[in-house]
C-alpha positions in Angstrom: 104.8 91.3 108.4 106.3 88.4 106.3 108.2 87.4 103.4 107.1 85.4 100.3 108.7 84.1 97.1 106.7 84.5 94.1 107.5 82.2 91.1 107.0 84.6 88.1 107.4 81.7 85.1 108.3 78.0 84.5 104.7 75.4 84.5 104.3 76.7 88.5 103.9 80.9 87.2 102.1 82.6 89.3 102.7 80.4 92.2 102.9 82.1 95.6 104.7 80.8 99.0 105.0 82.1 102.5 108.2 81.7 104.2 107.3 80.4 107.5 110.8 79.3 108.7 114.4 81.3 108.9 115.6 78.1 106.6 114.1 76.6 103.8 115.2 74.5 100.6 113.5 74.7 97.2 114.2 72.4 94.4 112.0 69.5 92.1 111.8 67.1 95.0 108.4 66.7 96.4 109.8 66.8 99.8 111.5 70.3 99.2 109.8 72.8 101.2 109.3 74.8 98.1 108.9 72.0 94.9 109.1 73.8 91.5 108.3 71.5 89.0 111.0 71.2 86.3 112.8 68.6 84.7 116.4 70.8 84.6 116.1 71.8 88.4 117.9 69.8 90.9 115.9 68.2 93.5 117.8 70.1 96.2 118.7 73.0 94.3 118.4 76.2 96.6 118.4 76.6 100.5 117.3 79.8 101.7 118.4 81.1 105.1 117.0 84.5 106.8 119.7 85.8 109.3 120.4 89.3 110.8 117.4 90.9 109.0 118.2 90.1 105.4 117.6 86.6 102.9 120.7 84.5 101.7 120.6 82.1 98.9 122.9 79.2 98.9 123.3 77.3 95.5 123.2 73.7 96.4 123.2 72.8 92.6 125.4 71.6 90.1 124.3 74.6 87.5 125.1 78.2 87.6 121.8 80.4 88.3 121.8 84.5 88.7 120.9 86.5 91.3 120.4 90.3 90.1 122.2 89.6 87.3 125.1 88.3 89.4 126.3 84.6 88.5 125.8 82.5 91.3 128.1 79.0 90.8 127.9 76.0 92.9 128.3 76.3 96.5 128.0 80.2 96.3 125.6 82.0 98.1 124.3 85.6 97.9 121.9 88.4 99.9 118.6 88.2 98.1 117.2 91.8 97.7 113.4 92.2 97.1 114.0 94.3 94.2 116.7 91.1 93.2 115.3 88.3 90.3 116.4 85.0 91.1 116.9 83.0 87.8 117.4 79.0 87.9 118.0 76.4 84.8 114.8 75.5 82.3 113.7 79.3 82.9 112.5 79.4 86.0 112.3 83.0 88.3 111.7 83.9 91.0 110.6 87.0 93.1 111.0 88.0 96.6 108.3 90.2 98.1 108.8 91.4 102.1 106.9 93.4 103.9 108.2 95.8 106.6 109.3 93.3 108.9 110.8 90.4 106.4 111.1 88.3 109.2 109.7 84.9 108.8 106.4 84.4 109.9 103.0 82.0 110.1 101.5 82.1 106.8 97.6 84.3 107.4 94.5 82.5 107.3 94.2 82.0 103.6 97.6 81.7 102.3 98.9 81.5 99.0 101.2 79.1 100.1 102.8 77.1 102.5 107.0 76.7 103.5 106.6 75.1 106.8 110.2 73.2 107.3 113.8 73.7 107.6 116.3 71.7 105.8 120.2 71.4 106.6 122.8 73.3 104.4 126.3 72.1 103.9 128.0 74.6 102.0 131.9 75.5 103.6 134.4 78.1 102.5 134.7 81.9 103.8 132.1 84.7 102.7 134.9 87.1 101.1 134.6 83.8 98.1 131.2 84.2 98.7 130.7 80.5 99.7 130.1 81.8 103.5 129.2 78.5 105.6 125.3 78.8 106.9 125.3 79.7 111.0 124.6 77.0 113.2 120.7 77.1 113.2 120.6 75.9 109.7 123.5 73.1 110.4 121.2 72.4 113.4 117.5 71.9 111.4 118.6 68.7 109.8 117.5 66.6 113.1 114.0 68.2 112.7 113.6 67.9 109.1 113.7 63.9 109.1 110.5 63.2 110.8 107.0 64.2 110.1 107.2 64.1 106.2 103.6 62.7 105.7 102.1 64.7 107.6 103.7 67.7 106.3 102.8 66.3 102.5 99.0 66.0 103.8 99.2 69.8 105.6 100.5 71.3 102.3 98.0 69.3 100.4 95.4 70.7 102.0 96.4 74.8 102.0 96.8 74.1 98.5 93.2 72.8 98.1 92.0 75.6 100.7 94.1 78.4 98.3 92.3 76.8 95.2 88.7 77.5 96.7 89.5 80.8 97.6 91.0 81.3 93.9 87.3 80.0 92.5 85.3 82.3 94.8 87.3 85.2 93.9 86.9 84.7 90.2 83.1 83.7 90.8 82.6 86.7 92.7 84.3 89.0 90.2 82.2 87.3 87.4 79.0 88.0 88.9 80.2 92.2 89.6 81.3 92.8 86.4 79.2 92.7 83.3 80.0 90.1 80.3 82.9 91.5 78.7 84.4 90.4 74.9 87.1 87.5 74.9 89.6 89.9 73.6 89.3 92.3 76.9 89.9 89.3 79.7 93.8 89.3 79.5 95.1 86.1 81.6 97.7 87.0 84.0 99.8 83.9 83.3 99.7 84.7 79.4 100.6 88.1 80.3 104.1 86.6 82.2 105.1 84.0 79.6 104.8 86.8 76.9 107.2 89.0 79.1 109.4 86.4 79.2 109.7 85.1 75.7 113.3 84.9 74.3 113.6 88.1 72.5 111.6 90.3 75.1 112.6 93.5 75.8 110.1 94.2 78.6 112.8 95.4 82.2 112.6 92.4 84.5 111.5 95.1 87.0 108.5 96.1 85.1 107.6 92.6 85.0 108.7 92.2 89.0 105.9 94.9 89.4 103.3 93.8 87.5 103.9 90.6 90.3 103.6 92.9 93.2 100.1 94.3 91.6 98.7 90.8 90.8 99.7 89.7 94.7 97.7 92.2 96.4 94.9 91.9 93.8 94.8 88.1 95.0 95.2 88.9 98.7 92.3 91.5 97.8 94.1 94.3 99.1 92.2 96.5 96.7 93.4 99.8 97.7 97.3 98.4 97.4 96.7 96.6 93.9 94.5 99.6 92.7 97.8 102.1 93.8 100.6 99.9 92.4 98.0 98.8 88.6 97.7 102.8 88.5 101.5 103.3 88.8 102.3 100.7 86.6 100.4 101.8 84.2 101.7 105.3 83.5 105.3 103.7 83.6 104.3 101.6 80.7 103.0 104.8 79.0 106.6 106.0 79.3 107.7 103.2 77.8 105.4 103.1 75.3 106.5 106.7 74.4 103.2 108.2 73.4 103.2 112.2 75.1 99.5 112.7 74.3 98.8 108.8 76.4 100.2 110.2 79.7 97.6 112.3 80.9 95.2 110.9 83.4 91.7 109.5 82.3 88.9 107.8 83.9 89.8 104.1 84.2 86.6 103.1 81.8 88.2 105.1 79.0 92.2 103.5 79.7 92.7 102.0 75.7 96.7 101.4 74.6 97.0 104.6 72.3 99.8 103.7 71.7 99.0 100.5 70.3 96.5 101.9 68.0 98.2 104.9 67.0 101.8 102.7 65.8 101.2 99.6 63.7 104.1 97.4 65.3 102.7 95.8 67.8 104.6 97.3 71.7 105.8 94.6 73.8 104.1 96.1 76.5 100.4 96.3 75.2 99.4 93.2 76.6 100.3 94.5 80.1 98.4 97.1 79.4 94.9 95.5 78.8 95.8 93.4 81.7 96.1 96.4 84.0 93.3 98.0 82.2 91.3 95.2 83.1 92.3 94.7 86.6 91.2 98.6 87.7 87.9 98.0 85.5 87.4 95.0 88.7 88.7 97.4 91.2 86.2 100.0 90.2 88.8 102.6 89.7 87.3 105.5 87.6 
């Protein structure tokens, strides 16, 4: 059970945090409970509140950002929908991923990242303007926000360094299973996003949104989730792609980008393709 926000480009990419409280604020400030490093976001930009089952976003900004496609303007708030992209200035998105229960809920023994405090909104105005003021919980978390901030700094310091060490023995462990591969077949996931996102891109946001979900339970090394959602992925790209004889199923050793090879223009989506090609050949699917 649990909710966390996955940012999916901007210097931070691939960044993931739990959401550990019902209200939280994001922004550039170091002591935001979710800092996103960027030179056009606001040091308070966001505050996120979970009430009555669902996650609202309340734009604390100066700058317009989008929500689904929706514009959001200052002081206007929106329900955040897991299948929602949240876009803020300098390129920055985010991704919402909740399990069954999205309550809020202590992060597991090895997170992937920490939101551990509540900050105050102020917004006012009536929800039918959609500037709905925050209940009185989040008015309330200001008192308990003020106090503690070093030892908050040093707590998050540290999951970070504890989430880094679990990165390395991941990769070391992979490294040592799988055989020396060529340069050219070790896609980085990070790459993969930025290319997605270039101006000009005509990859879906939701494709990309998925290829997130994959790479999160690939991290959390919930094999058999990532090796389900890589495998589904995967023949939605071949859709896209639109190569009939690159459908049918084939052992995961054999999965090349037909498509790629058959048209000399270059898809947009071929490099999401070695990635996932490259991810089962870890999984051992095949």
């Amino acid at each position: 059970m649990g909710a966390r926000i996955m940012i999916q480009s901007g210097i931070s990419a691939g960044t993931i945090h739990w959401i550990e409280r019902p209200v939280i604020r994001l922004g550039s400030a170091p002591s935001a409970d979710v800092t996103v490093p960027s030179a056009a976001l606001e040091p308070h930009a966001l505050t996120i509140e979970y009430r009555q089952g669902a996650y609202r976003v309340y734009n604390r900004g100066t700058q317009q950002i989008f929500l689904g496609g929706q514009v959001l303007m200052p002081s206007q708030s929106g329900n955040w929908l897991d299948t929602d992209i949240l876009e803020l200035p300098d390129g920055v998105s985010l991704a919402l991923d909740v399990d069954d229960d999205p309550a809020p809920s202590p992060a597991p023994a090895l997170p992937l990242g920490t939101m551990s405090t509540m900050e105050p909104l102020h917004a006012t105005g009536n929800s039918a303007t959609g500037t709905e003021r925050p209940s009185a919980q989040v008015e309330a978390a200001q008192a308990a926000t003020e106090s503690g901030r070093a030892s908050r700094t040093t707590f998050q310091l540290t999951i970070t360094a504890v989430c880094l060490m679990g990165c390395a023995v991941l990769i070391a462990r992979e490294q040592l299973r799988q055989p020396a591969e060529p340069a050219r077949r070790r896609p980085k996931f990070d790459t993969v996003i930025r290319s997605t996102l270039a101006p000009g891109s005509s990859v879906p946001r939701q494709v990309i949104a998925d290829l997130q979900y994959a790479e999160l339970a690939f991290v959390r090394d919930d094999r058999s989730a990532a090796r389900t959602r890589y495998r589904r992925l995967y023949d939605t790209l071949l859709e896209h792609m639109g190569s009939q004889s690159a459908r049918a199923r084939v052992p995961t050793g054999q999965l090349e980008t037909q498509n790629a090879r058959a048209n000399p223009t270059r898809s947009p989506y071929e490099p999401m393709v070695q990635l996932i090609v490259y991810r089962l050949s870890q999984l051992g699917d095949g």
